[in-house]
C-alpha atoms as a printed R data frame, in Angstrom:
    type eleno elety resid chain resno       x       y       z
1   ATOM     1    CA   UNK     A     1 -15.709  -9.436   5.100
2   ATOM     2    CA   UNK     A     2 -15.643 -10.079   8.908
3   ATOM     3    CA   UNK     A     3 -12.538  -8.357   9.349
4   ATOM     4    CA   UNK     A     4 -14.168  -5.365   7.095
5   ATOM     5    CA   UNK     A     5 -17.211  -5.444   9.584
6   ATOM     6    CA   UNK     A     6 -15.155  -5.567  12.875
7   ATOM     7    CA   UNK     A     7 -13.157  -2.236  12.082
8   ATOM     8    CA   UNK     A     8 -16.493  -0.690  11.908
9   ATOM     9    CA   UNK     A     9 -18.268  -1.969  14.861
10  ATOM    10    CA   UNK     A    10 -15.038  -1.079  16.277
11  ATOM    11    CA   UNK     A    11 -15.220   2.368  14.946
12  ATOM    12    CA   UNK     A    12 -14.163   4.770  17.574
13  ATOM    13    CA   UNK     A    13 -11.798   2.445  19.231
14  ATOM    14    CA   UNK     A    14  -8.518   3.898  19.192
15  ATOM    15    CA   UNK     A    15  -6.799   1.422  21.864
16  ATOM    16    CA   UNK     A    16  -5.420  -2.002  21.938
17  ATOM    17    CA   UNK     A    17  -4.322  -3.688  18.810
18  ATOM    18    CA   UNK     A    18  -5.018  -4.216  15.960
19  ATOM    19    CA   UNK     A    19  -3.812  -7.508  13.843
20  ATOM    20    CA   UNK     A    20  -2.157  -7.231  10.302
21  ATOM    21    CA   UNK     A    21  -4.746  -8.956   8.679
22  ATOM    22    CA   UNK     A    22  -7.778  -6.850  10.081
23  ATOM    23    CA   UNK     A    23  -5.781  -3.729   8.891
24  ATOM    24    CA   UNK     A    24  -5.165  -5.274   5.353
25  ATOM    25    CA   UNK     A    25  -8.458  -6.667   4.743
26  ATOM    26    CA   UNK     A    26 -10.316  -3.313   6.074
27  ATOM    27    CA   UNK     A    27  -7.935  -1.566   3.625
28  ATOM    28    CA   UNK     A    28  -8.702  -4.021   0.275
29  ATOM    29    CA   UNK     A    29 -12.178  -4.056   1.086
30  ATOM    30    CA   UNK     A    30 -12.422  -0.134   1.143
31  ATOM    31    CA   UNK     A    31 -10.563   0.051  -2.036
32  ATOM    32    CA   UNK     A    32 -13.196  -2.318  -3.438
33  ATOM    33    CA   UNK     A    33 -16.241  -0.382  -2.365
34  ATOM    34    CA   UNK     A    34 -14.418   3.037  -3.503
35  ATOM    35    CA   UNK     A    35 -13.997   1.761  -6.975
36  ATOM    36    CA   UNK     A    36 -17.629   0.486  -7.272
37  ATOM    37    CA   UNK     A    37 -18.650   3.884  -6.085
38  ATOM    38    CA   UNK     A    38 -16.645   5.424  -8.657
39  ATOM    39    CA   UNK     A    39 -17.815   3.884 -11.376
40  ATOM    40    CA   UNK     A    40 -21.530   4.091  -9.718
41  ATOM    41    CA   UNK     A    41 -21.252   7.921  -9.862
42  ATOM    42    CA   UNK     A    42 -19.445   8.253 -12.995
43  ATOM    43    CA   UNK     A    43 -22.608   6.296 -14.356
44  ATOM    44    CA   UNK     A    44 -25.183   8.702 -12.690
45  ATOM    45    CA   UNK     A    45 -23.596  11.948 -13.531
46  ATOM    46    CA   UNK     A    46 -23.436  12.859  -9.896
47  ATOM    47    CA   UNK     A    47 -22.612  16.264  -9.401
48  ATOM    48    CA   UNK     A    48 -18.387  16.525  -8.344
49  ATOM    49    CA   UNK     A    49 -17.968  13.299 -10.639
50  ATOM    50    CA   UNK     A    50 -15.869  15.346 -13.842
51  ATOM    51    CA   UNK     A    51 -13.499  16.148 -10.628
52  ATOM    52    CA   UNK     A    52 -12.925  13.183  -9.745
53  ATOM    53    CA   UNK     A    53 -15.312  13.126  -5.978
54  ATOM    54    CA   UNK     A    54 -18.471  12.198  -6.823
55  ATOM    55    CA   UNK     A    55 -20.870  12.606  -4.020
56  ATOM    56    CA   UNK     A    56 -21.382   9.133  -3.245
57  ATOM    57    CA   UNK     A    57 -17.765   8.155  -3.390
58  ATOM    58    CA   UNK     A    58 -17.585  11.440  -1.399
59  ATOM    59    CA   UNK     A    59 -19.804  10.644   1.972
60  ATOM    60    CA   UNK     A    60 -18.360   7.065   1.542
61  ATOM    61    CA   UNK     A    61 -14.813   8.342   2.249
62  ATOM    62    CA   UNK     A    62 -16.367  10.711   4.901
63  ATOM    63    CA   UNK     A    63 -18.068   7.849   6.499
64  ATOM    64    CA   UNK     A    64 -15.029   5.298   6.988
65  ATOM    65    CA   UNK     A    65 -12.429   8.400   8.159
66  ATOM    66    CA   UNK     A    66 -12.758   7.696  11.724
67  ATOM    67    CA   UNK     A    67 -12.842   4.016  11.552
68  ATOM    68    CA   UNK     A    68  -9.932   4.012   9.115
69  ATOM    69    CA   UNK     A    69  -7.998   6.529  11.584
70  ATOM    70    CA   UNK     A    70  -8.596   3.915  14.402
71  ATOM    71    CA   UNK     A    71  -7.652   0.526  12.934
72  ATOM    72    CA   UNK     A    72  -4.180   2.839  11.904
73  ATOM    73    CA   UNK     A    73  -3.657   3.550  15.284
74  ATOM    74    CA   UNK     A    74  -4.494   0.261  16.461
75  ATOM    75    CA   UNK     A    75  -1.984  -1.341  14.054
76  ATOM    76    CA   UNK     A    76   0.717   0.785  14.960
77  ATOM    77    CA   UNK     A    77  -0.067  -0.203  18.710
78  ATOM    78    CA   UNK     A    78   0.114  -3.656  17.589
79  ATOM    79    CA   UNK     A    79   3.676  -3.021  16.120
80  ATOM    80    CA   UNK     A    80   4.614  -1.038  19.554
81  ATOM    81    CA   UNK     A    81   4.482   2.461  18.259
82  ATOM    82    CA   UNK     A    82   2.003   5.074  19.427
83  ATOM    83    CA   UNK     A    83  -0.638   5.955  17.402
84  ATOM    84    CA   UNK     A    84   0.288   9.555  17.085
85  ATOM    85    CA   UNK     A    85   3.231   8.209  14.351
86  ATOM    86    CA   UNK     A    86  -0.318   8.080  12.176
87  ATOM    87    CA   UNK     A    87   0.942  12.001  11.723
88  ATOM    88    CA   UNK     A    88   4.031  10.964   9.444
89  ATOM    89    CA   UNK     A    89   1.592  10.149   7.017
90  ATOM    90    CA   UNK     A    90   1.387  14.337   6.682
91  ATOM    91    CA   UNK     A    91   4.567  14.395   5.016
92  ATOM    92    CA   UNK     A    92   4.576  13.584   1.103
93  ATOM    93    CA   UNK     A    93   5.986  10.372  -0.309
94  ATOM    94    CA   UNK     A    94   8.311   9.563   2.290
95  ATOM    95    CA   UNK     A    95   5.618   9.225   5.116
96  ATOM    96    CA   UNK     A    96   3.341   7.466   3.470
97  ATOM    97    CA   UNK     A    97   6.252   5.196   2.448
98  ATOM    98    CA   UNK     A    98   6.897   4.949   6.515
99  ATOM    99    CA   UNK     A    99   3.287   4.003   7.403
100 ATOM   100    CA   UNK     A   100   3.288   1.555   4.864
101 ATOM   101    CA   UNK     A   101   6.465   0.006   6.716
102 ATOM   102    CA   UNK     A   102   4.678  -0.178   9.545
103 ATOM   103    CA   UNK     A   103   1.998  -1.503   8.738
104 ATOM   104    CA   UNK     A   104   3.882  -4.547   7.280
105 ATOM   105    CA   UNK     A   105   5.418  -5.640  10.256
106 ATOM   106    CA   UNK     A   106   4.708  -8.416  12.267
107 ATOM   107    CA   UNK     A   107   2.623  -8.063  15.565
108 ATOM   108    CA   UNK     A   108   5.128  -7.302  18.601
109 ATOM   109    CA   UNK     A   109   5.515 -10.688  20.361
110 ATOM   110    CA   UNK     A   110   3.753 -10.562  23.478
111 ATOM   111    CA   UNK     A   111   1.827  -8.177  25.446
112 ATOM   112    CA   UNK     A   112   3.120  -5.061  25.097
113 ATOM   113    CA   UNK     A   113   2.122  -1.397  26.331
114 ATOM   114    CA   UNK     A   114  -1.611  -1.585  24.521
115 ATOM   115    CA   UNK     A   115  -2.678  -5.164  25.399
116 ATOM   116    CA   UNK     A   116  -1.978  -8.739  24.812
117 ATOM   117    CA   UNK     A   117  -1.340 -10.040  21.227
118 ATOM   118    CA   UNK     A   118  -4.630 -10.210  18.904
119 ATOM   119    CA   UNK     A   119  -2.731 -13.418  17.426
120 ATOM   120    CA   UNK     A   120  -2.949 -15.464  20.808
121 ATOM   121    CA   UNK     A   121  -6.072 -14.155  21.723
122 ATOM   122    CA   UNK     A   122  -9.530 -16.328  20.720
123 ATOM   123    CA   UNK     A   123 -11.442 -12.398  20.744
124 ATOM   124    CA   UNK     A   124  -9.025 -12.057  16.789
125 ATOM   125    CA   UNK     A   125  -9.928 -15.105  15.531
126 ATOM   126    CA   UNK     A   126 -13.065 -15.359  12.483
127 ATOM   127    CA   UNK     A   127 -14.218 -19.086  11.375
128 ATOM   128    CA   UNK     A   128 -14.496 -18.842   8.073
């Protein structure tokens, strides 16, 4: 959940870099809270629910855009690529497919372009 709560305090942030696990956790968690909010709104009848956007799912997804744009960006910078390769995701299928690629990798030993490595630095570390 700390990793969750980071990307947002972190909302706007679109430099440095961004670990693998912040990315992955941020993503899990957000599926998580989408499918409660399904269900939630398929439960109150909210109005956009038969199409499949219910409002609260709706300003939920609306709400986490930004944040989600920025920890993208962030990874890729972690990985060594500039953020703007968050535009492949524009093409069907195969760019998603690319992202996802990305997003796997490991963290670019090192410092690189957009800061030192998140996995040598104390600032990327949570006690559990």
């Amino acid at each position: 959940m700390n990793w969750y709560l980071h990307v947002l305090k972190n909302y706007a942030v679109f430099s440095g870099r961004s670990r693998r696990q912040e990315y992955w956790y941020f993503f899990l968690f957000n599926i998580l809270i989408s499918i409660a909010l399904g269900f939630i709104d398929t439960l109150l009848a909210t109005p956009g629910t038969e199409d499949g956007a219910g409002v609260l799912g709706t300003i939920y997804s609306l709400a986490v855009l930004i944040p989600s744009i920025a920890v993208g960006v962030r990874r890729l910078h972690d990985t060594g690529r500039t953020g703007w390769w968050m535009l492949i995701g524009l093409i069907p299928l195969i760019g998603a497919l690319v992202l996802i690629y990305f997003f796997v990798l490991d963290s670019q030993p090192g410092t690189n372009e957009y800061g030192a490595n998140p996995k040598n630095s104390e600032e990327g570390q949570f006690i559990v």
